[in-house]
MARNUFI-379551 format. One record per atom (N, C-alpha, C): residue number from 1; residue in one letter; atom name; x, y, z. Coordinates in steps of 0.001 Angstrom, whole numbers. Layout:
BEGIN
+-----+-----+------+---------+---------+---------+
:   n : res : atom :       u :       v :       w :
+-----+-----+------+---------+---------+---------+
: NUM :   A :   CA :       X :       Y :       Z :
...
+-----+-----+------+---------+---------+---------+
//
This chain:
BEGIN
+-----+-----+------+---------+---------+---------+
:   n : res : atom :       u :       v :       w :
+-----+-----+------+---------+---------+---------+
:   1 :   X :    N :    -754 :  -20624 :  -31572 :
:   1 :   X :   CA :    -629 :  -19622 :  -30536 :
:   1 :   X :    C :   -1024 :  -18265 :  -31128 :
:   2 :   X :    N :   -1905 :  -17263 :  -30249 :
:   2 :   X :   CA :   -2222 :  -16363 :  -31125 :
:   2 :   X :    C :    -843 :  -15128 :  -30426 :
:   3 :   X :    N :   -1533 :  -14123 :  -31078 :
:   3 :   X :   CA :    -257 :  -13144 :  -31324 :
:   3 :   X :    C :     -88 :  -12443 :  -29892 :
:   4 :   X :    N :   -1385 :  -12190 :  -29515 :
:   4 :   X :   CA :   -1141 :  -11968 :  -27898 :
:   4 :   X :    C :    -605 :  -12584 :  -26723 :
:   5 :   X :    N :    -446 :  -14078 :  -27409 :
:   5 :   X :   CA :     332 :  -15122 :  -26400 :
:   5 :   X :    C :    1405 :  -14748 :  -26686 :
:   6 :   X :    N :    2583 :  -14773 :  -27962 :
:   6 :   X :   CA :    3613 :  -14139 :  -28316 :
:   6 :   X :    C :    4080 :  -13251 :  -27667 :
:   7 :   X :    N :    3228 :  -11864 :  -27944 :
:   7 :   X :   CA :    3886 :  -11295 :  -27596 :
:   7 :   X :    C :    4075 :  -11049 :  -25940 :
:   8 :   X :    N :    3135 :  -11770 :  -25180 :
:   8 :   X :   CA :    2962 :  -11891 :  -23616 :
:   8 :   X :    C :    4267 :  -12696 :  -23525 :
:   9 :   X :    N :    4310 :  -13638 :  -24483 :
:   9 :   X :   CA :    5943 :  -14556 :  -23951 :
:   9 :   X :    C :    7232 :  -13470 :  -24243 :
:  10 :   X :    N :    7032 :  -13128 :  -24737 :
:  10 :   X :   CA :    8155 :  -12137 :  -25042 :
:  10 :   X :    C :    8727 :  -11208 :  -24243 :
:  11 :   X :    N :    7521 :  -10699 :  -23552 :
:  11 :   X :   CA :    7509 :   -9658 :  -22643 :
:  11 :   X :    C :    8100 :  -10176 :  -21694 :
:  12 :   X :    N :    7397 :  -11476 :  -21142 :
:  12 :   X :   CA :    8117 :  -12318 :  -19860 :
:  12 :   X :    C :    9324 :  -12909 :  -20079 :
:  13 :   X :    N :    9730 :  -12990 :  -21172 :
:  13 :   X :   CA :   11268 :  -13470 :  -21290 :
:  13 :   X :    C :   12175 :  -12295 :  -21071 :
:  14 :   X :    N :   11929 :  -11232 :  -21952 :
:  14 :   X :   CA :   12517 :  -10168 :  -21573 :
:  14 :   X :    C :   13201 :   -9602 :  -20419 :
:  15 :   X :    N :   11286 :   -9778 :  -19180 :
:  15 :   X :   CA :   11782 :   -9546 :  -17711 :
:  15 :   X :    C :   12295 :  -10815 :  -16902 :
:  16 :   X :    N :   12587 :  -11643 :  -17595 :
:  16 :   X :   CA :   13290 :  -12926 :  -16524 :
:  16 :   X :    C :   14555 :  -12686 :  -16564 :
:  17 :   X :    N :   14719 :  -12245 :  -18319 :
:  17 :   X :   CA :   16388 :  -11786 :  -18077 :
:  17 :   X :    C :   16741 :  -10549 :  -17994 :
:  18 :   X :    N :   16231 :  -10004 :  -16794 :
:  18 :   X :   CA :   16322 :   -8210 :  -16722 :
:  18 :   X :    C :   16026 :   -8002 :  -15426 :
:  19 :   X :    N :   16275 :   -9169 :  -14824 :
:  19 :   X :   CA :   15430 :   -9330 :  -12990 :
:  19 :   X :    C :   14413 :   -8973 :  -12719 :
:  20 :   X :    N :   13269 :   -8673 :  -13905 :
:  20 :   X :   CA :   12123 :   -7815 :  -13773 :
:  20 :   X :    C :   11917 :   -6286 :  -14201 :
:  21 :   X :    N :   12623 :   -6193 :  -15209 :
:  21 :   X :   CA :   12562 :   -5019 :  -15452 :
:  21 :   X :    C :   12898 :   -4814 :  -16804 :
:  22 :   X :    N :   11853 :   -4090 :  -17713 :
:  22 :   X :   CA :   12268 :   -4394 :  -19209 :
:  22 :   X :    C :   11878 :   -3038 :  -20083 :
:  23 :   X :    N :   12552 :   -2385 :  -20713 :
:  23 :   X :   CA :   12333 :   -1759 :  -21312 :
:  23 :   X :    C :   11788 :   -1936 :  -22416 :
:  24 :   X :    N :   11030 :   -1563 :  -23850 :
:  24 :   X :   CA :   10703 :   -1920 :  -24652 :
:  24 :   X :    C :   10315 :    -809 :  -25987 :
:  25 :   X :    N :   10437 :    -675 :  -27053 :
:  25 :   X :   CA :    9795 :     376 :  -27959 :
:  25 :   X :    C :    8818 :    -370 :  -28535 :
:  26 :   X :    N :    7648 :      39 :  -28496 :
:  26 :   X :   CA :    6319 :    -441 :  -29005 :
:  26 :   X :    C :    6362 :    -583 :  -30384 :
:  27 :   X :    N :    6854 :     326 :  -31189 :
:  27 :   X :   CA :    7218 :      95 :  -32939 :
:  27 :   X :    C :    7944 :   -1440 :  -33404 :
:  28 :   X :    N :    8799 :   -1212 :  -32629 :
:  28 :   X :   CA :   10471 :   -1923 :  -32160 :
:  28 :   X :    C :   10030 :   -3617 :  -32225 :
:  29 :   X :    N :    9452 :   -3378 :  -31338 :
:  29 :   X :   CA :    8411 :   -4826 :  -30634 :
:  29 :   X :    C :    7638 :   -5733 :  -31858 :
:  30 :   X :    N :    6764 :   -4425 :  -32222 :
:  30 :   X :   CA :    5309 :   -4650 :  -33224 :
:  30 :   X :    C :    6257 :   -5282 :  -34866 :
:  31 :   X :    N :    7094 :   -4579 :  -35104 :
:  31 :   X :   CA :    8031 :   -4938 :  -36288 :
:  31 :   X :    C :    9120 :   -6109 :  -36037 :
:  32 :   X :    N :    9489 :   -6821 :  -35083 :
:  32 :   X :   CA :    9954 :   -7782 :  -34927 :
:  32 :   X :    C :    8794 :   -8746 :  -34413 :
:  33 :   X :    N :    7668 :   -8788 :  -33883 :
:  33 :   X :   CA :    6703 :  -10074 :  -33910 :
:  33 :   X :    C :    6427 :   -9789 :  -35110 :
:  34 :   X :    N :    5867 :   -9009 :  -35806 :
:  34 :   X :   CA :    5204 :   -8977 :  -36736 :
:  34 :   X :    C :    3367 :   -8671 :  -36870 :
:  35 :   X :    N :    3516 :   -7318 :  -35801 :
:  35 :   X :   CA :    2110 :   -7498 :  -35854 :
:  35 :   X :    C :    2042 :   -5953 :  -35845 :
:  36 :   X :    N :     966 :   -5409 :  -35402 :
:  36 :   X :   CA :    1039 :   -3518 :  -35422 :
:  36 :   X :    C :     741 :   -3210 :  -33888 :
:  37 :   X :    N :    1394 :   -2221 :  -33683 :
:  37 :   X :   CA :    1887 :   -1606 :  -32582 :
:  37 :   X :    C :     680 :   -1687 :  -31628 :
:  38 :   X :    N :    -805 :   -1649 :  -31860 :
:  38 :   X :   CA :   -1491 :   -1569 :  -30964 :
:  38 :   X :    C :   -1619 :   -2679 :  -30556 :
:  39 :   X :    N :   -1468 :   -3956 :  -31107 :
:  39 :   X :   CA :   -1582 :   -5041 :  -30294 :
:  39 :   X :    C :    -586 :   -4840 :  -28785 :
:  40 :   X :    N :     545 :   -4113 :  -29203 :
:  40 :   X :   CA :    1703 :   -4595 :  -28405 :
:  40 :   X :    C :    1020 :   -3606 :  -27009 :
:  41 :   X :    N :     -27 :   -2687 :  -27298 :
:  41 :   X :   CA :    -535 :   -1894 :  -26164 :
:  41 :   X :    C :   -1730 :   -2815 :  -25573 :
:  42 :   X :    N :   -2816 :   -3231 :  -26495 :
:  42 :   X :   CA :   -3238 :   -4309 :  -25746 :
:  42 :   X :    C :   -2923 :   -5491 :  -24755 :
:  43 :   X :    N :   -1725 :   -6022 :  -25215 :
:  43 :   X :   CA :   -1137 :   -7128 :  -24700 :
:  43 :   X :    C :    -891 :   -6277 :  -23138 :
:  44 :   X :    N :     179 :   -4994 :  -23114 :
:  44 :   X :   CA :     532 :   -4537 :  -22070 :
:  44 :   X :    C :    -896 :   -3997 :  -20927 :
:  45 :   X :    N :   -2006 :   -3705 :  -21815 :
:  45 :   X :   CA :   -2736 :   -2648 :  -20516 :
:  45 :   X :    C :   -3718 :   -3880 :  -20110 :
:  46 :   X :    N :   -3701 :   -5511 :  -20993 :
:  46 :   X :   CA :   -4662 :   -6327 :  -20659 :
:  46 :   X :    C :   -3962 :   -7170 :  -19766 :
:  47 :   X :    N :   -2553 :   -7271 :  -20025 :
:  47 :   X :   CA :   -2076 :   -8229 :  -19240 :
:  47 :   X :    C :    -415 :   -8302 :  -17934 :
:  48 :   X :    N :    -163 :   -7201 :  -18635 :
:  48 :   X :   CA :     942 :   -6604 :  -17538 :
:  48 :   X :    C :     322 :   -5050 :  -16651 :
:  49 :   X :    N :    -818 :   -5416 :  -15296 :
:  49 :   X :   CA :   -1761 :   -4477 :  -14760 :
:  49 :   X :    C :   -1171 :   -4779 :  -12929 :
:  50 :   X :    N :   -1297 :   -3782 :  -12282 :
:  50 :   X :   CA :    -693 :   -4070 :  -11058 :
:  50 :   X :    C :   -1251 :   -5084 :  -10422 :
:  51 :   X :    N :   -2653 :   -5676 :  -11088 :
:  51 :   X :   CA :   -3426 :   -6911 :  -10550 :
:  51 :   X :    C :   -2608 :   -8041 :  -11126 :
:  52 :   X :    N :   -1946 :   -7847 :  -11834 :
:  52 :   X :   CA :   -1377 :   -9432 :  -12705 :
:  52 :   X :    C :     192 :   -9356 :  -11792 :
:  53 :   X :    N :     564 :   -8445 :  -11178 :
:  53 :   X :   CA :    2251 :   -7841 :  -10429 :
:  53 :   X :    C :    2869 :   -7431 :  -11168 :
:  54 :   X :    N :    2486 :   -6326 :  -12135 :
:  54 :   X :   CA :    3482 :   -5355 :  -12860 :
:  54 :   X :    C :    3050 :   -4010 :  -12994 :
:  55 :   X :    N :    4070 :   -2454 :  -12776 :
:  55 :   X :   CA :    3976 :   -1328 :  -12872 :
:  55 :   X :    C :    4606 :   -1007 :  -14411 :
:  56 :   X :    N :    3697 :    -268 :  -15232 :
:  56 :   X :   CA :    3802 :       1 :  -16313 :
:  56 :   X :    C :    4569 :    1633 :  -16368 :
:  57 :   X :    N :    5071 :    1543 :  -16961 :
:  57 :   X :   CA :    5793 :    3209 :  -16994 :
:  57 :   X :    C :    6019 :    3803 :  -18832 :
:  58 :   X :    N :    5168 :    4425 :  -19261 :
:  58 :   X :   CA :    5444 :    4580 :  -20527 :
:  58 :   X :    C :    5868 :    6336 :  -20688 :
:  59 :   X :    N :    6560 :    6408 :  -21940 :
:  59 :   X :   CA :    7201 :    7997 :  -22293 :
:  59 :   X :    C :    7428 :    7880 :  -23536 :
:  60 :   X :    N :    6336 :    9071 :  -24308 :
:  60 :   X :   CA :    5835 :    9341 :  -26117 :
:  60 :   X :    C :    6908 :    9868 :  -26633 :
:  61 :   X :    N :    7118 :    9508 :  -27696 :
:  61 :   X :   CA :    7747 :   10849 :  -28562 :
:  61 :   X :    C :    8855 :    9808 :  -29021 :
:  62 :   X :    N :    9967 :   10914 :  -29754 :
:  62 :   X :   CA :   10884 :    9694 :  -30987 :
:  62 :   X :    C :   11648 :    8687 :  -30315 :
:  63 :   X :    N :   11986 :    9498 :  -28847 :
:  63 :   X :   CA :   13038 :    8358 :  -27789 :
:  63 :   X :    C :   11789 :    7960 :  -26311 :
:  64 :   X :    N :   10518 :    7149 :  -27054 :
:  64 :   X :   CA :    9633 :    6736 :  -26149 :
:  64 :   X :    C :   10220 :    5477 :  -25887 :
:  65 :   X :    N :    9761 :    5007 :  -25002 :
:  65 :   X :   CA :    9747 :    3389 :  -24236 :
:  65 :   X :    C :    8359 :    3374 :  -23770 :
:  66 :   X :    N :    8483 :    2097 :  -23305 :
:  66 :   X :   CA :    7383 :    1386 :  -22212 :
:  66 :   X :    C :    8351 :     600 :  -21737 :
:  67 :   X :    N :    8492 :     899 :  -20028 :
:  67 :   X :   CA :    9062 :       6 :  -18977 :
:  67 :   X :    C :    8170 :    -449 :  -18535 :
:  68 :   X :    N :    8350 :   -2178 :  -18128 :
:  68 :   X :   CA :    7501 :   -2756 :  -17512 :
:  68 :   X :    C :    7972 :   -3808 :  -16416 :
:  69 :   X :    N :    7828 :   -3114 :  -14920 :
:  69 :   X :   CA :    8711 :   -3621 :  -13841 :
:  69 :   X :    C :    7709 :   -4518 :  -12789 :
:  70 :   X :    N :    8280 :   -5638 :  -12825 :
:  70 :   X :   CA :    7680 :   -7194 :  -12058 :
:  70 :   X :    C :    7558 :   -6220 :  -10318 :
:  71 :   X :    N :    5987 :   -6394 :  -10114 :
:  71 :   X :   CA :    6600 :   -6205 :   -8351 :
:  71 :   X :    C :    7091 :   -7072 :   -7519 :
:  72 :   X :    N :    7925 :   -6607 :   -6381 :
:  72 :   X :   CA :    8751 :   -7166 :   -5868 :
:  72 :   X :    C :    7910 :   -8214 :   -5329 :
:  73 :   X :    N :    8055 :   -9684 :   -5349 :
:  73 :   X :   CA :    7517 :  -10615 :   -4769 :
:  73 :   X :    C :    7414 :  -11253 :   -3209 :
:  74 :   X :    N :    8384 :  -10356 :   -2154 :
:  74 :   X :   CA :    8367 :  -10252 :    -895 :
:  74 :   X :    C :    6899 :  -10854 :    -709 :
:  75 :   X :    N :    6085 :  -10821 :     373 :
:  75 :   X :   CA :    4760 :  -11096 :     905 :
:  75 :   X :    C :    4418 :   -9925 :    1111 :
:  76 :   X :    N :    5397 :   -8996 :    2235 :
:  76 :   X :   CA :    4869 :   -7774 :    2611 :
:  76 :   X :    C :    4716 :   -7254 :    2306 :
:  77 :   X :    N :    5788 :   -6596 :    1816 :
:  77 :   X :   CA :    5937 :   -5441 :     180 :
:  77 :   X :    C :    4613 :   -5852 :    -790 :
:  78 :   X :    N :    4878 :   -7015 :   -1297 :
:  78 :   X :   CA :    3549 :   -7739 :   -2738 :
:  78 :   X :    C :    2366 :   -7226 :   -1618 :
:  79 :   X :    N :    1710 :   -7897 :    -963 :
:  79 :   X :   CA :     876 :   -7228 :    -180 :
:  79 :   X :    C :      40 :   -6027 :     127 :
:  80 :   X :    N :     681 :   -5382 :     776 :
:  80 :   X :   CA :     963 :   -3738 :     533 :
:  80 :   X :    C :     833 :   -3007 :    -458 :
:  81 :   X :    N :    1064 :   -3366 :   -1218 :
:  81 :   X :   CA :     898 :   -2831 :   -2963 :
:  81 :   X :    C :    -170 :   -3607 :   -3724 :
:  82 :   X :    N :    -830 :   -4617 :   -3321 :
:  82 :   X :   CA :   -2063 :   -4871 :   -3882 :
:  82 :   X :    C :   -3170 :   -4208 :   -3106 :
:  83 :   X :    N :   -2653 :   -3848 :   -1776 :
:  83 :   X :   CA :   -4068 :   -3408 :    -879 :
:  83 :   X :    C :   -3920 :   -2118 :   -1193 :
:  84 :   X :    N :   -3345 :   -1037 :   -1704 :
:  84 :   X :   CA :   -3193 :     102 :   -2050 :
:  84 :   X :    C :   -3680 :     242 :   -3616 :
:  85 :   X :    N :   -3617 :    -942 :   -4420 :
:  85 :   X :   CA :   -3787 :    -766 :   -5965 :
:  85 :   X :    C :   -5214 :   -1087 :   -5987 :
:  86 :   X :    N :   -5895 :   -1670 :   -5161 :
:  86 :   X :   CA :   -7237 :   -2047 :   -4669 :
:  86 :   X :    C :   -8092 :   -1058 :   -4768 :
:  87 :   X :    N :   -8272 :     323 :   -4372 :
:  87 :   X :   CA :   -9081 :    1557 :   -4325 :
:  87 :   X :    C :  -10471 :    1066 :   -3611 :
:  88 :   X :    N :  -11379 :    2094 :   -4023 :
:  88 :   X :   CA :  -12739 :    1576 :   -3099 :
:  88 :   X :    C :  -13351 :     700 :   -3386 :
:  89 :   X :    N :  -13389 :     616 :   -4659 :
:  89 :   X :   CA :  -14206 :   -1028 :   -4833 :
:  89 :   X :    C :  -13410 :   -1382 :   -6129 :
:  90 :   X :    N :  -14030 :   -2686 :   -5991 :
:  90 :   X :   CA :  -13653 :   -3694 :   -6786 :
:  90 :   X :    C :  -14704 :   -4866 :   -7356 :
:  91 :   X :    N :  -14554 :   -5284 :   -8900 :
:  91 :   X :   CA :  -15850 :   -6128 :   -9237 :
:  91 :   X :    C :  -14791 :   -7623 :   -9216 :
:  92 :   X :    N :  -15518 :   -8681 :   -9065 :
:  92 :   X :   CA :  -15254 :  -10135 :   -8903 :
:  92 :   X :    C :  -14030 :  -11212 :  -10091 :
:  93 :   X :    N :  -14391 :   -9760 :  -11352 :
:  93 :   X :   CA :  -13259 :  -10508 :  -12357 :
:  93 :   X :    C :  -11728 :   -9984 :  -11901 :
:  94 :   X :    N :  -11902 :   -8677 :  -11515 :
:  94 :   X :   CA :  -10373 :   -8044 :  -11439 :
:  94 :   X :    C :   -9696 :   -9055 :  -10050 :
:  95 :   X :    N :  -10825 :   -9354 :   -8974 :
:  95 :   X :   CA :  -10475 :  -10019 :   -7944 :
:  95 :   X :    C :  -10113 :  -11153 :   -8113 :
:  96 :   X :    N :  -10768 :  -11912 :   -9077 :
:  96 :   X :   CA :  -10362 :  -13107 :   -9051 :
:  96 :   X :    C :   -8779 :  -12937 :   -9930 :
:  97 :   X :    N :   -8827 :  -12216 :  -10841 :
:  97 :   X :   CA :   -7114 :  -11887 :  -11427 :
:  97 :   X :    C :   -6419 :  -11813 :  -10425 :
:  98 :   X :    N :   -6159 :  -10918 :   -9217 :
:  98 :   X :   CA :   -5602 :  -10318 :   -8593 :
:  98 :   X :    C :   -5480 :  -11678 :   -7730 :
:  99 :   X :    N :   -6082 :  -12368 :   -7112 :
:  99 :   X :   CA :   -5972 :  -13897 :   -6188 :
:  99 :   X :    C :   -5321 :  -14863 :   -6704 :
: 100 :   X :    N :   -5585 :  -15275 :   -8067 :
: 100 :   X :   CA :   -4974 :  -16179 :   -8471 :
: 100 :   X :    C :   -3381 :  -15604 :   -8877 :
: 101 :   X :    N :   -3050 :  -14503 :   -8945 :
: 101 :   X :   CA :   -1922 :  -13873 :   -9422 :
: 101 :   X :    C :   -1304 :  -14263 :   -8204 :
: 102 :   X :    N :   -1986 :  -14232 :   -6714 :
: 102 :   X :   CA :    -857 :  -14505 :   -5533 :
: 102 :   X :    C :    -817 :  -15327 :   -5316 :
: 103 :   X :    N :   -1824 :  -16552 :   -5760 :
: 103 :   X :   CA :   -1172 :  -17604 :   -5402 :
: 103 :   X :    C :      28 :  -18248 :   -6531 :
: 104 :   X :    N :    -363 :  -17826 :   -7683 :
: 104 :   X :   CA :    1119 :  -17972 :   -8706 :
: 104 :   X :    C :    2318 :  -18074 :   -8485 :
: 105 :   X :    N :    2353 :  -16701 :   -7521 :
: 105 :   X :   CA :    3665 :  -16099 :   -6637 :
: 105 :   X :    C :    3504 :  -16396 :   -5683 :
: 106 :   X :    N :    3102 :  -17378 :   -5407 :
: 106 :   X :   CA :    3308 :  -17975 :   -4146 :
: 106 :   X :    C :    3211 :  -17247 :   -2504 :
: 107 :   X :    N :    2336 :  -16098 :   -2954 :
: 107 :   X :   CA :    1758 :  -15123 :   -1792 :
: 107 :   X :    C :     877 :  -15831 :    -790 :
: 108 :   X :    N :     153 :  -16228 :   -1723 :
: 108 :   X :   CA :   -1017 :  -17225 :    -909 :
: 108 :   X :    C :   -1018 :  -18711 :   -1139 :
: 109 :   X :    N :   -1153 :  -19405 :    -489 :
: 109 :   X :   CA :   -1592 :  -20699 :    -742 :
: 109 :   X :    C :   -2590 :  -20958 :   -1452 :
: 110 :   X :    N :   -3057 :  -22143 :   -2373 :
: 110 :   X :   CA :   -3949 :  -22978 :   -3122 :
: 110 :   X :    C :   -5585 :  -22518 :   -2450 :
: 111 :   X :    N :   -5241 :  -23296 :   -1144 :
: 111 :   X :   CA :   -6313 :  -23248 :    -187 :
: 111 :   X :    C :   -6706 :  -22147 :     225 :
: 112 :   X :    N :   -6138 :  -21402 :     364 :
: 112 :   X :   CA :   -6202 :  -19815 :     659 :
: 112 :   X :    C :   -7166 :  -18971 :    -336 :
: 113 :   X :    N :   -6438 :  -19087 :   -1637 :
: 113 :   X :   CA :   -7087 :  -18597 :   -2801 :
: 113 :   X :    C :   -8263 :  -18862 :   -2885 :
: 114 :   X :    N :   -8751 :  -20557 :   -2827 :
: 114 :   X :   CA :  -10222 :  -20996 :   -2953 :
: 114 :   X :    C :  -10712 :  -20115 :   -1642 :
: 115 :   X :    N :  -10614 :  -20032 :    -631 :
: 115 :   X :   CA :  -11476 :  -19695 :     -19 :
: 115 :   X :    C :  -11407 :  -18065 :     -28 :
: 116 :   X :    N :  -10616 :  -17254 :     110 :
: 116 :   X :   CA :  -10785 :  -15625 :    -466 :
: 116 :   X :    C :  -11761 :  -15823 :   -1950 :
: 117 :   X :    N :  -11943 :  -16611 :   -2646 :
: 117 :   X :   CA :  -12434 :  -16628 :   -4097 :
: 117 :   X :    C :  -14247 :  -17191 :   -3843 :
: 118 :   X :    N :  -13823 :  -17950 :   -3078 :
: 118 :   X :   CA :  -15418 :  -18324 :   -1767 :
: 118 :   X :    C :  -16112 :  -17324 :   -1417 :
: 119 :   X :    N :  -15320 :  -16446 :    -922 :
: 119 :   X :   CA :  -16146 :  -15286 :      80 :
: 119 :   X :    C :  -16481 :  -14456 :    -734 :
: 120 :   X :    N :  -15309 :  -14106 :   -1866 :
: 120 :   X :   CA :  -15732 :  -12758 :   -2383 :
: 120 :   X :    C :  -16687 :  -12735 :   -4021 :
: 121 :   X :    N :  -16664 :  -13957 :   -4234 :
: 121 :   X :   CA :  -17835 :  -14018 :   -4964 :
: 121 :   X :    C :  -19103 :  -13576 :   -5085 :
: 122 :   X :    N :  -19368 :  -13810 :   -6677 :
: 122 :   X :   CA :  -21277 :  -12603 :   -6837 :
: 122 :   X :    C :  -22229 :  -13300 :   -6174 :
: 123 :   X :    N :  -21728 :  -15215 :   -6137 :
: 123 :   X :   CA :  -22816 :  -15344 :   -4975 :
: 123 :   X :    C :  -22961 :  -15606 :   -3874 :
: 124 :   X :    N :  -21677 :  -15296 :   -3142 :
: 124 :   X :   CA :  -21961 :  -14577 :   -1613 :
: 124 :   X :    C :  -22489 :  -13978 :   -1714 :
: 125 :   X :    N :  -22727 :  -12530 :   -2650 :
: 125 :   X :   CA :  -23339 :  -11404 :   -2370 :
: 125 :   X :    C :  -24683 :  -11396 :   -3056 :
: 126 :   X :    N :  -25276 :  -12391 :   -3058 :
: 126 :   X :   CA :  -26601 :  -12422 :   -3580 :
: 126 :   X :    C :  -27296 :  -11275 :   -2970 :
: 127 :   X :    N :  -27390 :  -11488 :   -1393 :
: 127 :   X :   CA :  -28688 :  -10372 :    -618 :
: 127 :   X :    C :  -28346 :   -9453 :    -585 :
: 128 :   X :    N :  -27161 :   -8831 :   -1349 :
: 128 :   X :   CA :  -26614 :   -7435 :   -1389 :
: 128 :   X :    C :  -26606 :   -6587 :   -2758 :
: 129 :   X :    N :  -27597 :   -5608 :   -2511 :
: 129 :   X :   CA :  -27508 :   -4622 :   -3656 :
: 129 :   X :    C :  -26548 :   -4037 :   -4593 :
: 130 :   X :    N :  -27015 :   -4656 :   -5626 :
: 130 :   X :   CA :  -25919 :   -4359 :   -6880 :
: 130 :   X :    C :  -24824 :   -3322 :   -6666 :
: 131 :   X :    N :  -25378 :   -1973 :   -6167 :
: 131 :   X :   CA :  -24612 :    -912 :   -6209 :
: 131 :   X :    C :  -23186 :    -766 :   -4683 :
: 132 :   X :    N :  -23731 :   -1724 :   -4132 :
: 132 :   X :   CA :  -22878 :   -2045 :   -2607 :
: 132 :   X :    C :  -21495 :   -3359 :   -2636 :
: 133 :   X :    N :  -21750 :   -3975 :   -3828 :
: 133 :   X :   CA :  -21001 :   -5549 :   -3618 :
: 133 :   X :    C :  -19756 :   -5040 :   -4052 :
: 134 :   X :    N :  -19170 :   -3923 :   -4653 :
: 134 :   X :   CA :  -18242 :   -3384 :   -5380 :
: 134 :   X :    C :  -17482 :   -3152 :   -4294 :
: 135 :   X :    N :  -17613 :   -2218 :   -3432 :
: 135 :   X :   CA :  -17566 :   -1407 :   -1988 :
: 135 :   X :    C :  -16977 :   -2616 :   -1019 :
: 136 :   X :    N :  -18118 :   -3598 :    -654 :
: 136 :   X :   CA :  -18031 :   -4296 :     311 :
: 136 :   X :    C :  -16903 :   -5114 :    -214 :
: 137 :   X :    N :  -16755 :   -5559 :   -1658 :
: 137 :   X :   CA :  -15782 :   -6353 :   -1595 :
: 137 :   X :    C :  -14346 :   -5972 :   -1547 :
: 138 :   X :    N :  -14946 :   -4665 :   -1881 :
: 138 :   X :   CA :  -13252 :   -4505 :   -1652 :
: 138 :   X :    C :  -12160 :   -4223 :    -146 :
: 139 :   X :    N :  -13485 :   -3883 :     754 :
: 139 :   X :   CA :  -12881 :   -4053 :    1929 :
: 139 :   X :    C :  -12895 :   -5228 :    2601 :
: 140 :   X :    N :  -13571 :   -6101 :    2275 :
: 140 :   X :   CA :  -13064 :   -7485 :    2840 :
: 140 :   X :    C :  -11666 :   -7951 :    2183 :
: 141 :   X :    N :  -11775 :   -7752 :     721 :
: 141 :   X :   CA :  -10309 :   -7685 :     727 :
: 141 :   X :    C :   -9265 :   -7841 :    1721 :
: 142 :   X :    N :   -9453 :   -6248 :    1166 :
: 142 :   X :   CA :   -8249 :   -5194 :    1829 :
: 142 :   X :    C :   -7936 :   -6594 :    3337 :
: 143 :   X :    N :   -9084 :   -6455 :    4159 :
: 143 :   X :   CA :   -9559 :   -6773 :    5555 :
: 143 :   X :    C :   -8733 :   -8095 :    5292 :
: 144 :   X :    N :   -8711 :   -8942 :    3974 :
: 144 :   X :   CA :   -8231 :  -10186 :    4068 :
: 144 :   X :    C :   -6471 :  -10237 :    3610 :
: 145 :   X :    N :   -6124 :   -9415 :    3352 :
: 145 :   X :   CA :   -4961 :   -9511 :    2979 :
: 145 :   X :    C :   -4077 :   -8547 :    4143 :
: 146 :   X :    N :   -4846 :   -8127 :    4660 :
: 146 :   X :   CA :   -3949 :   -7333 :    6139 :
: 146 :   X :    C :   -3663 :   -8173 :    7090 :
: 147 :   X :    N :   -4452 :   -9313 :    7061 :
: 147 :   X :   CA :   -4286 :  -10533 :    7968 :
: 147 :   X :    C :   -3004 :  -11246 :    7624 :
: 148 :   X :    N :   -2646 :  -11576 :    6554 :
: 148 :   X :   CA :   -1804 :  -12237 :    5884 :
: 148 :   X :    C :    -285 :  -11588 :    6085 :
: 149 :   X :    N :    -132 :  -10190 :    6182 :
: 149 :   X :   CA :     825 :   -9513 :    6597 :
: 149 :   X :    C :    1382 :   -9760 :    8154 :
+-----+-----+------+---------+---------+---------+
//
């Protein structure tokens, strides 16, 4: 297992027993896995992102943390807060993170996922100009997850 799996398990154990909500010191962290502190920032900005369902909250200095709080898994609420974390566009990897993350959580169905993952693919958008598929996809999105609400 490499060290980024570690410390990703760690993190998620943390917030299972914290109802989702975990405080952490990045030094703190890095000196009990055993690795150096920037991994423990990698791990957080690659894999706890409001596309994966977590709000990051960090504060520097000698009494710093990094809080890292699970969003609420409701439909509506989860919802709502992905179509807002969405912005104007969006490219096909963050989307496909962000889809398979709801069906994880059980936002969306299996079937659901494949087909939002159908539509919003690079090759649906073959006849569409590079500089437009960003744009367009993100309002079909949006367009597809307002339905779902």
């Amino acid at each position: 297992m490499q060290i980024s799996d570690i410390v990703t398990q760690y993190i998620l154990k943390l917030l299972d027993e914290s109802d989702g909500n975990a405080q952490i010191k990045r030094n703190e962290l890095a000196s009990f896995i055993g690795c150096v502190p920037s991994q423990i920032n990698y791990v957080i900005t690659s894999r706890f992102t409001p596309e994966h369902g977590y709000l990051v909250e960090s504060r520097r200095g000698g009494g710093g943390y990094i809080r890292i709080t699970r969003i609420n898994t409701e439909k509506t609420p989860a919802i709502r807060h992905i179509i807002n974390s969405i912005g104007r566009e969006i490219d096909f990897i963050d989307t496909e993170i962000l889809i398979k993350n709801m069906e994880q959580r059980d936002i969306i169905t299996e079937q659901v996922k494949k087909l939002m993952l159908s539509v919003l693919s690079d090759r649906a958008y073959s006849g569409i100009p590079n500089e437009l598929r960003g744009n367009l996809r993100a309002s079909l999105l949006k367009n597809m997850l307002l339905t779902l609400i």
